[in-house]
mmCIF file as Biopython writes it, N, C-alpha, C and O atoms, coordinates in Angstrom:
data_model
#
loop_
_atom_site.group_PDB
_atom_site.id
_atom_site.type_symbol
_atom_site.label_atom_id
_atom_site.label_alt_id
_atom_site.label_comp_id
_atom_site.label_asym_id
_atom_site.label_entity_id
_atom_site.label_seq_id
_atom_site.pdbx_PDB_ins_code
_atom_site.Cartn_x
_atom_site.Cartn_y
_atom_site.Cartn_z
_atom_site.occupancy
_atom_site.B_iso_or_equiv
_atom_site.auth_seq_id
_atom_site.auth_asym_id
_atom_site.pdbx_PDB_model_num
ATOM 1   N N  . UNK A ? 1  ? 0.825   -1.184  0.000   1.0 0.0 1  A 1 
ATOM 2   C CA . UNK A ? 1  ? 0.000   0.000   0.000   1.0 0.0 1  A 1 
ATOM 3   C C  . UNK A ? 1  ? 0.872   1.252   0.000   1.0 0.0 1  A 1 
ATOM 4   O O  . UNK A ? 1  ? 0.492   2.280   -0.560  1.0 0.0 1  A 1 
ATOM 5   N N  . UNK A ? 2  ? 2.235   1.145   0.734   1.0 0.0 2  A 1 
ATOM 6   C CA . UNK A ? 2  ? 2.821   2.701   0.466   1.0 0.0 2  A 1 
ATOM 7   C C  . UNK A ? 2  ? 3.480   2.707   -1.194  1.0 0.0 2  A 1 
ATOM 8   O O  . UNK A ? 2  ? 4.492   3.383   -1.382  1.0 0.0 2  A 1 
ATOM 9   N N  . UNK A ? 3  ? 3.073   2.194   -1.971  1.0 0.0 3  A 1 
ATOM 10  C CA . UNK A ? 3  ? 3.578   2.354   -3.157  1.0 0.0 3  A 1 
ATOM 11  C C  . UNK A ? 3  ? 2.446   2.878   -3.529  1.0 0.0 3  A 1 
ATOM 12  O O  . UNK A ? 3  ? 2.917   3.933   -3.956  1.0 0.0 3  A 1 
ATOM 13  N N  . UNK A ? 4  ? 1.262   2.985   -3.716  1.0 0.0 4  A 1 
ATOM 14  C CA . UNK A ? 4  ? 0.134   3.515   -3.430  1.0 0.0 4  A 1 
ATOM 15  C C  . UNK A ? 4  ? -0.054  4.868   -3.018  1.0 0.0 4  A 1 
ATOM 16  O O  . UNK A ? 4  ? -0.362  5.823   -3.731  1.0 0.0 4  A 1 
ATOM 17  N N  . UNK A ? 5  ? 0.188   4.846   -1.647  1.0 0.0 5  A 1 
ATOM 18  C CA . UNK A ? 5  ? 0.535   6.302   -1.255  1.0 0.0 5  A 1 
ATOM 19  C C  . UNK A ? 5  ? 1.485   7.026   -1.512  1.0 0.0 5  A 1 
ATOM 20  O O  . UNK A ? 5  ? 1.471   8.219   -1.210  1.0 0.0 5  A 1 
ATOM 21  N N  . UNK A ? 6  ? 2.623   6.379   -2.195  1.0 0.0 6  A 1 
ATOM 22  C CA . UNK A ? 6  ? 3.556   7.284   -2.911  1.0 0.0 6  A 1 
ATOM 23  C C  . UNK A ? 6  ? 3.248   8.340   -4.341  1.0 0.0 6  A 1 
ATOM 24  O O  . UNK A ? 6  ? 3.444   9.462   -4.807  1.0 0.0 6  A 1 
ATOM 25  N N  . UNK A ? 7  ? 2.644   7.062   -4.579  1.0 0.0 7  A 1 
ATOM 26  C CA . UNK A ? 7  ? 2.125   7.664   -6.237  1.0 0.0 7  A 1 
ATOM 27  C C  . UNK A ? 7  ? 1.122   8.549   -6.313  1.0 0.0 7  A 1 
ATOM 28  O O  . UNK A ? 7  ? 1.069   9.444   -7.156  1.0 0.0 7  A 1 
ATOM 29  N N  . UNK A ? 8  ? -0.041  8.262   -5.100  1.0 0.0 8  A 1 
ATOM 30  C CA . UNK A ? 8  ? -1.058  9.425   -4.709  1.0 0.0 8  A 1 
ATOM 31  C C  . UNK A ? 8  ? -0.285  10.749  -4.516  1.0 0.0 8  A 1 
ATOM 32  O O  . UNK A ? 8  ? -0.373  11.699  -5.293  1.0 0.0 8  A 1 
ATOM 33  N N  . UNK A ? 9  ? 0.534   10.716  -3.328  1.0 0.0 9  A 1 
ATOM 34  C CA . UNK A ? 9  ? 1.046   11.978  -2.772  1.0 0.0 9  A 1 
ATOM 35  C C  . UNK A ? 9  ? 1.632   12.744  -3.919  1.0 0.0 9  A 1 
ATOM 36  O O  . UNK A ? 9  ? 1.378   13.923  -4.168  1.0 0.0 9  A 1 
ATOM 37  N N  . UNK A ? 10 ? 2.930   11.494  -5.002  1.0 0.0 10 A 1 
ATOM 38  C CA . UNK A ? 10 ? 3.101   12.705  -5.830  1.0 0.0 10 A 1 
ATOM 39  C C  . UNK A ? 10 ? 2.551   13.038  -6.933  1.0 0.0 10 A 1 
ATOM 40  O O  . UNK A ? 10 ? 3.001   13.952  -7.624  1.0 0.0 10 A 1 
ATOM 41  N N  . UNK A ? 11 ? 1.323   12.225  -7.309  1.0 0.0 11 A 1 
ATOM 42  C CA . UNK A ? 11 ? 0.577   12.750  -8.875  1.0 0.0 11 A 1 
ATOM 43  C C  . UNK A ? 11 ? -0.422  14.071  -8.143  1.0 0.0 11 A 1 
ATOM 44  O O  . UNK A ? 11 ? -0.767  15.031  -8.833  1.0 0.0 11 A 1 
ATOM 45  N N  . UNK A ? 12 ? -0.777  13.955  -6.791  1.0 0.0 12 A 1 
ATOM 46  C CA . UNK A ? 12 ? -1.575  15.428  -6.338  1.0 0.0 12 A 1 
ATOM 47  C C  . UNK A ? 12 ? -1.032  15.826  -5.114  1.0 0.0 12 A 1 
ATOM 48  O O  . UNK A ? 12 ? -1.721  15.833  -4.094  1.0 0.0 12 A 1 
ATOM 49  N N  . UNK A ? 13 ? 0.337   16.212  -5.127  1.0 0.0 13 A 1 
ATOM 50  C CA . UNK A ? 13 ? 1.194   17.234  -4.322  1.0 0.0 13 A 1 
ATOM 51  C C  . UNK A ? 13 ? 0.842   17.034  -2.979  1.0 0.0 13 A 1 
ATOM 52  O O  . UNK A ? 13 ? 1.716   17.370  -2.179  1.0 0.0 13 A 1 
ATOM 53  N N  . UNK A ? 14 ? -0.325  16.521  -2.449  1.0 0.0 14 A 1 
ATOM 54  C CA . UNK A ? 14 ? -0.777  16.187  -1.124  1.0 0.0 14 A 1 
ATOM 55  C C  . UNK A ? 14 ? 0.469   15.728  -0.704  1.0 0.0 14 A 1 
ATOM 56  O O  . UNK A ? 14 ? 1.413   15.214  -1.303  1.0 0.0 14 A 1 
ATOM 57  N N  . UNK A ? 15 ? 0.187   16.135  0.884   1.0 0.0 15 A 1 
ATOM 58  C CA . UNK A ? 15 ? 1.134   15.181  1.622   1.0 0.0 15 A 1 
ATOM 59  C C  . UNK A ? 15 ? 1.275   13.767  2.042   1.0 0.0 15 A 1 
ATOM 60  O O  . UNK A ? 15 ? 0.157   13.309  1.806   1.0 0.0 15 A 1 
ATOM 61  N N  . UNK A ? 16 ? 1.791   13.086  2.388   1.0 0.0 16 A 1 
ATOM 62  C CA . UNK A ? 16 ? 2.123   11.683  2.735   1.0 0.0 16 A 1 
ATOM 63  C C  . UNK A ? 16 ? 0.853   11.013  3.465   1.0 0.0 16 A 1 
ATOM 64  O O  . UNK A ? 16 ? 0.200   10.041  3.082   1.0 0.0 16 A 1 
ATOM 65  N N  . UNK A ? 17 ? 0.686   11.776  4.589   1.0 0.0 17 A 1 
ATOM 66  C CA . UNK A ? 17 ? -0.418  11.664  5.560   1.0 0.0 17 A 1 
ATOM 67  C C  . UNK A ? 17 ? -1.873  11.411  5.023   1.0 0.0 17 A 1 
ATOM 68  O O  . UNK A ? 17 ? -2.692  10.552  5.350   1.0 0.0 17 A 1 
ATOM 69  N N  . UNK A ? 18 ? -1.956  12.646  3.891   1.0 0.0 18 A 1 
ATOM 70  C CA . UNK A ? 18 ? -3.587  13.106  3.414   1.0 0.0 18 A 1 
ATOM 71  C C  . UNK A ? 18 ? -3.480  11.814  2.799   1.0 0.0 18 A 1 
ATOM 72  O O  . UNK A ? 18 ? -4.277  10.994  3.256   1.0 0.0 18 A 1 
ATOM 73  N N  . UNK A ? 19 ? -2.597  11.334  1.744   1.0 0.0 19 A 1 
ATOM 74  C CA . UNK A ? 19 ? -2.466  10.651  0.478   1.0 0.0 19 A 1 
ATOM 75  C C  . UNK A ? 19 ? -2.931  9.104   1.203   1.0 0.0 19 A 1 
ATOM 76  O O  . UNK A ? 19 ? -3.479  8.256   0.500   1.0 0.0 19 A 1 
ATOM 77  N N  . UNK A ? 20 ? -2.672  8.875   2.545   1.0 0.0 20 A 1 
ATOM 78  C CA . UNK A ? 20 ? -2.182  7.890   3.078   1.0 0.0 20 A 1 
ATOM 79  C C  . UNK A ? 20 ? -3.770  7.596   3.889   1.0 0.0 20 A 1 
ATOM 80  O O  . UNK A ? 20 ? -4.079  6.409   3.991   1.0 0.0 20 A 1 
ATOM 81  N N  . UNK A ? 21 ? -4.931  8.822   4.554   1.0 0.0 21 A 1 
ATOM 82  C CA . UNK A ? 21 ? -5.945  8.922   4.460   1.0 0.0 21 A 1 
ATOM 83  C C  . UNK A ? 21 ? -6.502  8.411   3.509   1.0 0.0 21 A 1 
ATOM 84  O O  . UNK A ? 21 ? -7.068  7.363   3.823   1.0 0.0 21 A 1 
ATOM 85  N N  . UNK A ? 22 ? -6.648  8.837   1.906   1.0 0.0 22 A 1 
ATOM 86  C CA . UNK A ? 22 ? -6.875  9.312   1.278   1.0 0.0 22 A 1 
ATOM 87  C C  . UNK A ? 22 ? -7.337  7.622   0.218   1.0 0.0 22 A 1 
ATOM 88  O O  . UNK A ? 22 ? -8.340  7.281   -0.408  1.0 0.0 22 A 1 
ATOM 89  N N  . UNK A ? 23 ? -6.368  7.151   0.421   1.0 0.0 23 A 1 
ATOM 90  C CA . UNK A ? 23 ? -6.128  5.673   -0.182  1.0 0.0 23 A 1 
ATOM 91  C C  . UNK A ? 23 ? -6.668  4.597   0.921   1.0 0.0 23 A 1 
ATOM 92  O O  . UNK A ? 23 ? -7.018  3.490   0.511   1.0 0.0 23 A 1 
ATOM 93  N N  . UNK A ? 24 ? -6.743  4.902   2.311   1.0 0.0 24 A 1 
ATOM 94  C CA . UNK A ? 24 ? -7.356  3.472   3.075   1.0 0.0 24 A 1 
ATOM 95  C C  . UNK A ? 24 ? -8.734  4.200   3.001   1.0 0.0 24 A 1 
ATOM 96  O O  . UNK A ? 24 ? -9.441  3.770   3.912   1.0 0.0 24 A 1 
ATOM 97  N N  . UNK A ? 25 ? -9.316  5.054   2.325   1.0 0.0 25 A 1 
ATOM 98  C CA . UNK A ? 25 ? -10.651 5.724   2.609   1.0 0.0 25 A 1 
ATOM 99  C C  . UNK A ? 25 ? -11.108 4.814   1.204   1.0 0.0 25 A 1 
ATOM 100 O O  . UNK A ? 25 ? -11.960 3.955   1.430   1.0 0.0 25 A 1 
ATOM 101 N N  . UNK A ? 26 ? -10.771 4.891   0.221   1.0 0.0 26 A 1 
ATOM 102 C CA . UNK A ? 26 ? -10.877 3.927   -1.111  1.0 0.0 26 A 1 
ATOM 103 C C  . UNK A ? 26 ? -11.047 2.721   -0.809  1.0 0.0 26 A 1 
ATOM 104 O O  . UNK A ? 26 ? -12.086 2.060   -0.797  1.0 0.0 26 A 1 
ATOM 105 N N  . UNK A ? 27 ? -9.997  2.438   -0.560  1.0 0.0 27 A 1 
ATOM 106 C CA . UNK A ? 27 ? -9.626  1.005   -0.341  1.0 0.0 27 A 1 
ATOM 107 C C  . UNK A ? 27 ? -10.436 0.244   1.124   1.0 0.0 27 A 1 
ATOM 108 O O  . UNK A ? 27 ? -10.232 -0.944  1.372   1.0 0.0 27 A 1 
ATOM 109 N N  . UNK A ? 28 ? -11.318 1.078   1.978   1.0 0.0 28 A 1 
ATOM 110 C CA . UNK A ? 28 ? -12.174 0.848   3.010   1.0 0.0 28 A 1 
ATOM 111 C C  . UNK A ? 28 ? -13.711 0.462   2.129   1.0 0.0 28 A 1 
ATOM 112 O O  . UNK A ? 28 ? -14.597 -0.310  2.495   1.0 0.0 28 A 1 
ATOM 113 N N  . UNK A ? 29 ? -13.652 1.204   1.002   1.0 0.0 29 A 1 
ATOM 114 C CA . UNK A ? 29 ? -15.074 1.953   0.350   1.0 0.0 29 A 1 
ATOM 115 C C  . UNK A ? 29 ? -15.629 0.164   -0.682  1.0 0.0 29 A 1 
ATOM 116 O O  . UNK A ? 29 ? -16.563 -0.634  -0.757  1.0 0.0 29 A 1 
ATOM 117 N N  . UNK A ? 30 ? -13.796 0.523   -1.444  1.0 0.0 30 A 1 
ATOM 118 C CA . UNK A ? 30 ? -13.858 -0.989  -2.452  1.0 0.0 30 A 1 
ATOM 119 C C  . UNK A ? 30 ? -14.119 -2.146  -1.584  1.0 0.0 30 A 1 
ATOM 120 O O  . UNK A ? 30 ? -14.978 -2.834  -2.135  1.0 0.0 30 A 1 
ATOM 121 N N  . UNK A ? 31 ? -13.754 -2.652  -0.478  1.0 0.0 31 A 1 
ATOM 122 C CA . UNK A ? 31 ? -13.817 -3.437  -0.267  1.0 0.0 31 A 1 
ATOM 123 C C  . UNK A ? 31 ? -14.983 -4.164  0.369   1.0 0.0 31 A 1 
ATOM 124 O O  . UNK A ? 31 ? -15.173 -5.378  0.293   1.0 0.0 31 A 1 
ATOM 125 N N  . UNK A ? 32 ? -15.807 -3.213  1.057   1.0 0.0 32 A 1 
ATOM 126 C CA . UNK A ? 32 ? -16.957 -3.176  1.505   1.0 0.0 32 A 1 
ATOM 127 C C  . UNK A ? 32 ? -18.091 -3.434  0.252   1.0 0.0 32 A 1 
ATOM 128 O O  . UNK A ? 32 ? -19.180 -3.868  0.626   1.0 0.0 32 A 1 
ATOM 129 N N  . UNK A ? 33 ? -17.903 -3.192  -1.234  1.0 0.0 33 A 1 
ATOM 130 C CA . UNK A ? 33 ? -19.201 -3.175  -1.943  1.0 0.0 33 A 1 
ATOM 131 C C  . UNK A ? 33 ? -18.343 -4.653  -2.963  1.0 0.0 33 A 1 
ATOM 132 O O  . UNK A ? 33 ? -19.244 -5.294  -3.504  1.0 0.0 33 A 1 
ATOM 133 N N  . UNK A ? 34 ? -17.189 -5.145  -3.237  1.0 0.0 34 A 1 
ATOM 134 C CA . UNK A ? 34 ? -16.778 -6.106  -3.968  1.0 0.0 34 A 1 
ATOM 135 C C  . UNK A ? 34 ? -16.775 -7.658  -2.982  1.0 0.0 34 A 1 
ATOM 136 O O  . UNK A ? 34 ? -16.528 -7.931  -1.807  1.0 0.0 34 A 1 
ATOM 137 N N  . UNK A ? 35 ? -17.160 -8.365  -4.100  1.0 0.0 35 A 1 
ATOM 138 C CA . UNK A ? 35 ? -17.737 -9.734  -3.092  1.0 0.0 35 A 1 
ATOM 139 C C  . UNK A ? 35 ? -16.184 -10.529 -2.653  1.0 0.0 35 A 1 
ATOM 140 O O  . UNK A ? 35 ? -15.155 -10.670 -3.314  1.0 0.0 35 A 1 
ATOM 141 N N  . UNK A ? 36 ? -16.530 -10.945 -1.290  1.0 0.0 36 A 1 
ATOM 142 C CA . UNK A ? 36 ? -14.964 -11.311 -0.359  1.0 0.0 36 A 1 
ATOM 143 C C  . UNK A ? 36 ? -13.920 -12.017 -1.240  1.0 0.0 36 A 1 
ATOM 144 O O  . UNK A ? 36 ? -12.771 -11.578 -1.204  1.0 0.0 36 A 1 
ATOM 145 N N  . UNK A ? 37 ? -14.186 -12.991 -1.971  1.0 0.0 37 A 1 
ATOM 146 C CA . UNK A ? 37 ? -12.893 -13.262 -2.553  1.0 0.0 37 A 1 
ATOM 147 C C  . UNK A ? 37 ? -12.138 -12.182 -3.095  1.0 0.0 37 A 1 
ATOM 148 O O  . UNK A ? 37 ? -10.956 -12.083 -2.767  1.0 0.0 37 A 1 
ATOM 149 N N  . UNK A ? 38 ? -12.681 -11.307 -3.924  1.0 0.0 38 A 1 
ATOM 150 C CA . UNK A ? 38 ? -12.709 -10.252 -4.268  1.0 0.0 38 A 1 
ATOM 151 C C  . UNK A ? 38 ? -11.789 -9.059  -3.704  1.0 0.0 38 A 1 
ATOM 152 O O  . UNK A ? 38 ? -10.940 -8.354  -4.249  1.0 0.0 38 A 1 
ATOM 153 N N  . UNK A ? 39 ? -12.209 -9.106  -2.620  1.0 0.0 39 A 1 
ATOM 154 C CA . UNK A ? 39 ? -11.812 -8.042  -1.256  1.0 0.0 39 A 1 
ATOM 155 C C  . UNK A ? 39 ? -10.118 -8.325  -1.087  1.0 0.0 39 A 1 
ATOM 156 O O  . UNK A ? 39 ? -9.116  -7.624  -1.223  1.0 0.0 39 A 1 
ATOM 157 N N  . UNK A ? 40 ? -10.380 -9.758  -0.710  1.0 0.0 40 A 1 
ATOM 158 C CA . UNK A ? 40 ? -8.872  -10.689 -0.267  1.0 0.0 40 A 1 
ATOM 159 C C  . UNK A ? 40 ? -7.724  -10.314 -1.183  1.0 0.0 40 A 1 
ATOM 160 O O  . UNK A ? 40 ? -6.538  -9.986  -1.145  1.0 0.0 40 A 1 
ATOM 161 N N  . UNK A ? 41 ? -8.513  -10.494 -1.852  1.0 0.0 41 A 1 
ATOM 162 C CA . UNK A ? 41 ? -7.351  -10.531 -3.245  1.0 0.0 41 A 1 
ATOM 163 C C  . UNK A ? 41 ? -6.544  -8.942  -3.256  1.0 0.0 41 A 1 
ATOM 164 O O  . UNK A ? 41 ? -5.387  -8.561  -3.436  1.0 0.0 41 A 1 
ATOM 165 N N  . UNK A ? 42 ? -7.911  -8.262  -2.945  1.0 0.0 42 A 1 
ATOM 166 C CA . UNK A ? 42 ? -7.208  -6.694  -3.181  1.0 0.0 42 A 1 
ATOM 167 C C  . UNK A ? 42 ? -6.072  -6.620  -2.068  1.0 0.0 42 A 1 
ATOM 168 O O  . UNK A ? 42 ? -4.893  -6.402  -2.347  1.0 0.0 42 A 1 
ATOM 169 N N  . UNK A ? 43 ? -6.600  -6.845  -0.639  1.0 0.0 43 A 1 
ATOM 170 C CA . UNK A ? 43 ? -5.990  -6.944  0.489   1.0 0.0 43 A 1 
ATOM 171 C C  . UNK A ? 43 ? -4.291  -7.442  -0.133  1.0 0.0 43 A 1 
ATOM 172 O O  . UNK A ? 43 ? -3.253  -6.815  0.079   1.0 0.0 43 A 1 
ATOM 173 N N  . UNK A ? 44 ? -4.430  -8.726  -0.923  1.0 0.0 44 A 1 
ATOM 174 C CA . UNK A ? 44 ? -3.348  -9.529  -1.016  1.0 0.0 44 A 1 
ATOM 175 C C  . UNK A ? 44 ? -2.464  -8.567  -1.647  1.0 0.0 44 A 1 
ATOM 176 O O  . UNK A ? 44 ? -1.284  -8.419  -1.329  1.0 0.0 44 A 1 
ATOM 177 N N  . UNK A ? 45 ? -3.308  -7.661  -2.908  1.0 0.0 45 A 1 
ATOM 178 C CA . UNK A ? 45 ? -2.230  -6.888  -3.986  1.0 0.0 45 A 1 
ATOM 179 C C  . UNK A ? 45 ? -1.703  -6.141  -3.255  1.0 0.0 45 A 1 
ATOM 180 O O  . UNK A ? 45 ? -0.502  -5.871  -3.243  1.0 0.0 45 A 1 
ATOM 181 N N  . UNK A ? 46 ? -2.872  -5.548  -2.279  1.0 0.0 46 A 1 
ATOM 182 C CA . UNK A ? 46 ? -1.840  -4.234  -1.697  1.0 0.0 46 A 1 
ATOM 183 C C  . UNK A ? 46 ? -0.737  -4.890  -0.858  1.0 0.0 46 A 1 
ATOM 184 O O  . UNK A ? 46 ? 0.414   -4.500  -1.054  1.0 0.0 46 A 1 
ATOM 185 N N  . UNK A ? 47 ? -0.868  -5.444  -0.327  1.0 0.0 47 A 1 
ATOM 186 C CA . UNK A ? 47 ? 0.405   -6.314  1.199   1.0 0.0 47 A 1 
ATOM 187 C C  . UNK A ? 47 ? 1.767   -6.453  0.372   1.0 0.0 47 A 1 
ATOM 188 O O  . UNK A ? 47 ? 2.852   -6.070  0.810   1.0 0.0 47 A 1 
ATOM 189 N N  . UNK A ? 48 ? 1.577   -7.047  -0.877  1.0 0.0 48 A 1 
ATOM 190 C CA . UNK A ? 48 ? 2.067   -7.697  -2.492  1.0 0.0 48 A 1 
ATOM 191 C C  . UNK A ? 48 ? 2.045   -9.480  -1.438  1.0 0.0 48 A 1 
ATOM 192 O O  . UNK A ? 48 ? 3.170   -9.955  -1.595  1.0 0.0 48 A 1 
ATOM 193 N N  . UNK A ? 49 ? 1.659   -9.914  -1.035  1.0 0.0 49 A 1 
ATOM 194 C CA . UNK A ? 49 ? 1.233   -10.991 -0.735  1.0 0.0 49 A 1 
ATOM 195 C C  . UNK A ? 49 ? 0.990   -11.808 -1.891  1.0 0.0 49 A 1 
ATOM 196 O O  . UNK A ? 49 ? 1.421   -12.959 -1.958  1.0 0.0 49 A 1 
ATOM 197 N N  . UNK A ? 50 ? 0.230   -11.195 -2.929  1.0 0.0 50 A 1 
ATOM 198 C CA . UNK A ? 50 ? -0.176  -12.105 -4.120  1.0 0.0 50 A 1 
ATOM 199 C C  . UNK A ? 50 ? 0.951   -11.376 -5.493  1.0 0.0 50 A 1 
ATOM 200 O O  . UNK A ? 50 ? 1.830   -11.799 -6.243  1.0 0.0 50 A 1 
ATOM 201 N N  . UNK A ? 51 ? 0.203   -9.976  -5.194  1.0 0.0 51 A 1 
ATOM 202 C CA . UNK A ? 51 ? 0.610   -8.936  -6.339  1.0 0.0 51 A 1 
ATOM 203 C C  . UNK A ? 51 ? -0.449  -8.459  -6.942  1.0 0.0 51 A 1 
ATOM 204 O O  . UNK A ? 51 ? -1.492  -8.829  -6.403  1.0 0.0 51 A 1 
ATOM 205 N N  . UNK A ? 52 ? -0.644  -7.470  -8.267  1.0 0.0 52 A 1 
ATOM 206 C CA . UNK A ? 52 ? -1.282  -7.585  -8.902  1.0 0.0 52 A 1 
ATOM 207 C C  . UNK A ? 52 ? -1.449  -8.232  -9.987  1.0 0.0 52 A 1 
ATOM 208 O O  . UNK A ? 52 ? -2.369  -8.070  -10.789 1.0 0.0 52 A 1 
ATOM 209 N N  . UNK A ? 53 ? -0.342  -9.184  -10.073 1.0 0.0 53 A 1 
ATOM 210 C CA . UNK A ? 53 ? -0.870  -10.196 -11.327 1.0 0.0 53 A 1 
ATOM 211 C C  . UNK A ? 53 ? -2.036  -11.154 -10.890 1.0 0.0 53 A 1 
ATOM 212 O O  . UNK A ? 53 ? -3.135  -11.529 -11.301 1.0 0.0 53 A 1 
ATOM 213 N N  . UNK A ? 54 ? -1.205  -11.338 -9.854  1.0 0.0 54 A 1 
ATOM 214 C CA . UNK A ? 54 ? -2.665  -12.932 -8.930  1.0 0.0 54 A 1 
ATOM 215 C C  . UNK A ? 54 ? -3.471  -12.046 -9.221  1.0 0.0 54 A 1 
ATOM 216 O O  . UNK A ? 54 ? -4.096  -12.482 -10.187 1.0 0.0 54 A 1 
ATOM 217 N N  . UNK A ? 55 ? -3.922  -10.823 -8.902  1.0 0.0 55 A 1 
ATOM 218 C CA . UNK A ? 55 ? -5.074  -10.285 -8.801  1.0 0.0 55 A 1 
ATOM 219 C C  . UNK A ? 55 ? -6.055  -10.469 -9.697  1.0 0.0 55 A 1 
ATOM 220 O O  . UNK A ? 55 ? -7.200  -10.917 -9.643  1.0 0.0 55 A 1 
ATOM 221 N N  . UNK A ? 56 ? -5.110  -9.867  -10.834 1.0 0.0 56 A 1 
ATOM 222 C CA . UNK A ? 56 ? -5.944  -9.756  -12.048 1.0 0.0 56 A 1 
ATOM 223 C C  . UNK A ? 56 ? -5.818  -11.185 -13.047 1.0 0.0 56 A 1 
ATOM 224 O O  . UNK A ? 56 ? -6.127  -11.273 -14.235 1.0 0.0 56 A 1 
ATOM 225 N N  . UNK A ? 57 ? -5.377  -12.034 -12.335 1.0 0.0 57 A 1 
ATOM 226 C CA . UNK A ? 57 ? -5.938  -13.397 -12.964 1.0 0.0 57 A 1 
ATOM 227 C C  . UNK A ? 57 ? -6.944  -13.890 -12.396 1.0 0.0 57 A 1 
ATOM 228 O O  . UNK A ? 57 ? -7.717  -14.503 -13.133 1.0 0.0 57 A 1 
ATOM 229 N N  . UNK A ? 58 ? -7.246  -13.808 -11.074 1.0 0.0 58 A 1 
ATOM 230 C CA . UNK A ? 58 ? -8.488  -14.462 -9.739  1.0 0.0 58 A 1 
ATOM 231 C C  . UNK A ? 58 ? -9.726  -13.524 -10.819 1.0 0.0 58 A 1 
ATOM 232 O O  . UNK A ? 58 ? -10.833 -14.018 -11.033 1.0 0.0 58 A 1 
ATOM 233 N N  . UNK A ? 59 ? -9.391  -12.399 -11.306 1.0 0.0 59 A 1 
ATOM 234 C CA . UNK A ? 59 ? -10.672 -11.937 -11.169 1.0 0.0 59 A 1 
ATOM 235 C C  . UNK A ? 59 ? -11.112 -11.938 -12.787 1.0 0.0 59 A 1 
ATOM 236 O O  . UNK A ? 59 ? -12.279 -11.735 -13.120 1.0 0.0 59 A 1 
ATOM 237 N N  . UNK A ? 60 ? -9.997  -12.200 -13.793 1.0 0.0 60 A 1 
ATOM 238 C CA . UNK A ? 60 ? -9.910  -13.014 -15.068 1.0 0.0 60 A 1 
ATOM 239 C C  . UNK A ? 60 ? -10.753 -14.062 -15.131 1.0 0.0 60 A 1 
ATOM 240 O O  . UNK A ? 60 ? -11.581 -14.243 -16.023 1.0 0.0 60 A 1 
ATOM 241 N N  . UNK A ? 61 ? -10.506 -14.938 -13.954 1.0 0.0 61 A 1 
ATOM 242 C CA . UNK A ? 61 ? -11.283 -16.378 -13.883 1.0 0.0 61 A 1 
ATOM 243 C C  . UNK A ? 61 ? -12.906 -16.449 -13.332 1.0 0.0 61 A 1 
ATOM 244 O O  . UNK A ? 61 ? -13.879 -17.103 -13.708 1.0 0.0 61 A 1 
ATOM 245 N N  . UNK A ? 62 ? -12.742 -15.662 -12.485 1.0 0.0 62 A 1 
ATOM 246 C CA . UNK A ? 62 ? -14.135 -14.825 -11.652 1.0 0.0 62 A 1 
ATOM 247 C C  . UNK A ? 62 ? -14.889 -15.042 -12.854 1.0 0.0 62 A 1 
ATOM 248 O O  . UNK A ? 62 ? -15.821 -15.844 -12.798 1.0 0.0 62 A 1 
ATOM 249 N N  . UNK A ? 63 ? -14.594 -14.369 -14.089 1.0 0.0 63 A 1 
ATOM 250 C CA . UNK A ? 63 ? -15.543 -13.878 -15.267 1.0 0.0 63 A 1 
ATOM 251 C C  . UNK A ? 63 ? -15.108 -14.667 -16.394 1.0 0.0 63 A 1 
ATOM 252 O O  . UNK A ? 63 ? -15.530 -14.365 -17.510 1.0 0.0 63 A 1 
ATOM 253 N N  . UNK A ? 64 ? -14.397 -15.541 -16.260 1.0 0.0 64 A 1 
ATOM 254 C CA . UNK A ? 64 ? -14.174 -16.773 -17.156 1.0 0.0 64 A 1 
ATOM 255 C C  . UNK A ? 64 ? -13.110 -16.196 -18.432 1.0 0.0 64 A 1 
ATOM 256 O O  . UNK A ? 64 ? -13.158 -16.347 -19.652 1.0 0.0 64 A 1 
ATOM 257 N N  . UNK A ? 65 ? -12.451 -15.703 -17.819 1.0 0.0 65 A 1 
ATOM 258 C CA . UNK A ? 65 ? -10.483 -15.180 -18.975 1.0 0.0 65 A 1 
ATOM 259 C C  . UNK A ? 65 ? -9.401  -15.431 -18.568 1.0 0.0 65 A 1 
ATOM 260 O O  . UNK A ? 65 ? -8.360  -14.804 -18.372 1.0 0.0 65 A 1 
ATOM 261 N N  . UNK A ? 66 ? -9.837  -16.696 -18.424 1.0 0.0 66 A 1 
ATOM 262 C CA . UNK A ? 66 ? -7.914  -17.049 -17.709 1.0 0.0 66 A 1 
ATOM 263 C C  . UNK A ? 66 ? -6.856  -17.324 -18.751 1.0 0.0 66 A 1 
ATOM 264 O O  . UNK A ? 66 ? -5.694  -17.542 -18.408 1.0 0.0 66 A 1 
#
């Protein structure tokens, strides 16, 4: 996730803190309306636990594009 908040803070000059608000306020929002496997997975990209490749293959397959 601070790769995340890096890229927030510097594509809109915000500070570290706001950016850092700013992204678990999203990422509170997504996860709450996308169904739990779903959620996990995001959880996983951000940690890089999985990454975003796992990600976007789980959810490839979700909808049948693997």
């Amino acid at each position: 996730m601070d790769e995340l908040v890096q890229l927030v803070s510097e594509k809109t000059g915000i500070s570290e803190e706001k950016s850092r608000q700013a992204v678990s306020i999203v990422v509170a929002y997504l996860k709450e309306r996308l169904p739990a496997p779903v959620a996990k997975q995001v959880d996983k990209a951000l940690n890089r636990e999985g990454g975003m490749e796992d990600l976007a293959e789980n959810l490839g397959g979700m909808f049948g594009k693997k």
